[in-house]
C-alpha positions in Angstrom: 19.6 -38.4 8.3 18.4 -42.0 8.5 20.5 -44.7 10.0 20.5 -48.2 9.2 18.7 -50.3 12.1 21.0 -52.8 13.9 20.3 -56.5 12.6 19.8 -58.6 16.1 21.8 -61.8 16.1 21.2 -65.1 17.9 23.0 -64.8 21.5 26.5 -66.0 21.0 27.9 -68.5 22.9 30.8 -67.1 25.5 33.3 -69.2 27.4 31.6 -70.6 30.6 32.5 -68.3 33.5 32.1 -70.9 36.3 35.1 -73.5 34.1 37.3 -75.3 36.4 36.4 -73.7 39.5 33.7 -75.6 40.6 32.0 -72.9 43.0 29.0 -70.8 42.9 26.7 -71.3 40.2 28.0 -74.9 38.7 25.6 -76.5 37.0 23.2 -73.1 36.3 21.5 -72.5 33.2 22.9 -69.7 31.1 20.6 -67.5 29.2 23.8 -66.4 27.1 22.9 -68.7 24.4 19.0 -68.5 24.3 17.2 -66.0 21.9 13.1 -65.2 21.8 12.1 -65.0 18.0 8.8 -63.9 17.5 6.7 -65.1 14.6 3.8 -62.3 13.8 1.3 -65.4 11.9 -0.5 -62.7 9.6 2.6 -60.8 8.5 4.8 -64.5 8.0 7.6 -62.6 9.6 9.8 -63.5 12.4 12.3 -61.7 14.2 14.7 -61.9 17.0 13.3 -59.5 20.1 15.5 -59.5 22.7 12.8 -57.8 25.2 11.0 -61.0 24.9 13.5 -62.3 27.3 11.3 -60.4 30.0 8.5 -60.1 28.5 8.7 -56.7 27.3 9.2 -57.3 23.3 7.3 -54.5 21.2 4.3 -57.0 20.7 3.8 -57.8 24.4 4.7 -54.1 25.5 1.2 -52.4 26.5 -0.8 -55.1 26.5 -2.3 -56.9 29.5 -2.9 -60.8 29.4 -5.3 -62.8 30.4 -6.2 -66.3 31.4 -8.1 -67.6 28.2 -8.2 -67.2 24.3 -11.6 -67.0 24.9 -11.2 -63.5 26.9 -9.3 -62.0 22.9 -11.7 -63.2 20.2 -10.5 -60.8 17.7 -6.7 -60.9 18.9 -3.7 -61.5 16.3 -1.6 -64.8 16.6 2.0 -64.9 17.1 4.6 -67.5 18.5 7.6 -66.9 20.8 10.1 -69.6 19.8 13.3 -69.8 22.4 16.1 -70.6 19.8 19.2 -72.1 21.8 22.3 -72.3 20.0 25.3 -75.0 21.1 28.9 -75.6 19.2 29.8 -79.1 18.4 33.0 -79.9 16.5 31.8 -78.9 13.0 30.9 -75.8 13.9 27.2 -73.7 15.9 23.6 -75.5 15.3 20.1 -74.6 16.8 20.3 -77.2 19.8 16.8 -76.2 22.0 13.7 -75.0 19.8 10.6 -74.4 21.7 7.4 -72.3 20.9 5.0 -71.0 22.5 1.3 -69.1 21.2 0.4 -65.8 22.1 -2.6 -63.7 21.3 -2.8 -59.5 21.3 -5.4 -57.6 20.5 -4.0 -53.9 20.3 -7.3 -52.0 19.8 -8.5 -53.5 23.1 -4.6 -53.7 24.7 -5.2 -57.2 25.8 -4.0 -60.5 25.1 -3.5 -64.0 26.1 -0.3 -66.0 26.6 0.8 -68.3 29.5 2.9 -67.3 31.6 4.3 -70.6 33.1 4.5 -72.1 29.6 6.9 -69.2 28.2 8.9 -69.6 31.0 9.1 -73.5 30.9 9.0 -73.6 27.2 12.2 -71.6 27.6 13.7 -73.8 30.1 12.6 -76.9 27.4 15.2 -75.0 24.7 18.0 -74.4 27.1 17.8 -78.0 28.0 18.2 -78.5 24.1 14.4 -80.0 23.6 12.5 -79.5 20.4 9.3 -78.6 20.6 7.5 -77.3 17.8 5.3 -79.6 16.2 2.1 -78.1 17.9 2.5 -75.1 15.4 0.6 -74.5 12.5 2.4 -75.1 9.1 2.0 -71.6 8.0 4.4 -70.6 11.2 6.8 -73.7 10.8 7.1 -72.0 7.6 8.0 -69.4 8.9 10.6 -70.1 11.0 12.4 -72.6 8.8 12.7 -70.0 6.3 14.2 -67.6 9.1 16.4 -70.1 10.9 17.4 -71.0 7.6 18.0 -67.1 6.3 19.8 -66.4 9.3 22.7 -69.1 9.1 21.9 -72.2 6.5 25.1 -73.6 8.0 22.9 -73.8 11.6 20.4 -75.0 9.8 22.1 -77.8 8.3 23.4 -78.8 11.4 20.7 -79.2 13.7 19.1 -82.0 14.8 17.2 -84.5 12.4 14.3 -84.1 15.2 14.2 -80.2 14.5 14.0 -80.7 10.7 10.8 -83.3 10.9 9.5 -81.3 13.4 9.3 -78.3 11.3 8.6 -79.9 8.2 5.1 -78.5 6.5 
């Protein structure tokens, strides 16, 4: 018996628990609307993985990084992109789109990535910055096709910024 394996969604936006009180926690981030897609380079497929939120997705699982490319010379190349959805009046768009590079080597179970640029990368996209232009066009590819797949409404929605950004 073989079931059918659960397509992840982007985080869905939910009604702001601290509305109209103006107590504890006004004016926190929410990670309800943030989602870690990782891009494997080599395969030109990206998914959502939701463990990537704590750094435990299935390519970082294992795997212990260190402080330089240098240290994985024979490591594969992926991206963690924080995708941030918001609502405006015509309807949900990808507001925040950061990446970030990251470098495993399985055979050797290290890798690289930076720590403090995952996590402010991820701030960056909840703040609803763009910043992908540092990718390579093979991965902005990538994700345009994916962001695109996923909801072409989004797509279409979303900031001219995003679109040049991405653009090969």
């Amino acid at each position: 018996m073989t079931e059918k394996k659960k397509k992840l969604e982007f985080n869905i936006i939910k009604n702001d628990p601290t509305e109209g009180h103006g107590g504890f926690g006004v004016g926190a981030l929410s990670l309800d609307n943030v989602s870690p897609v990782i891009i494997d380079v080599e395969e030109g497929e990206a998914s959502i993985e939701i463990g990537a939120m704590h750094a435990r997705s299935a390519v970082e699982r294992g795997i212990k990084f260190l402080k330089t490319k240098e240290e994985v010379p024979n490591g594969k190349p992926y991206w963690l992109v924080w995708v941030t959805i918001d609502r405006k009046q015509e309807g949900t768009y990808y507001a925040g789109v950061t990446s970030c590079e990251m470098i495993v080597d399985r055979s050797i179970r290290r890798g690289f990535k930076s720590l403090p640029e995952h996590v402010n990368r991820m701030d960056k996209s909840i703040k609803r910055h763009i910043i992908v232009d540092h990718m390579d066009n093979p991965s902005k590819k990538i994700l345009v096709e994916f962001l695109q797949k996923h909801d072409a409404g989004m797509w279409e929605r979303s900031s001219k910024q995003l679109k040049e950004d991405l653009q090969v």
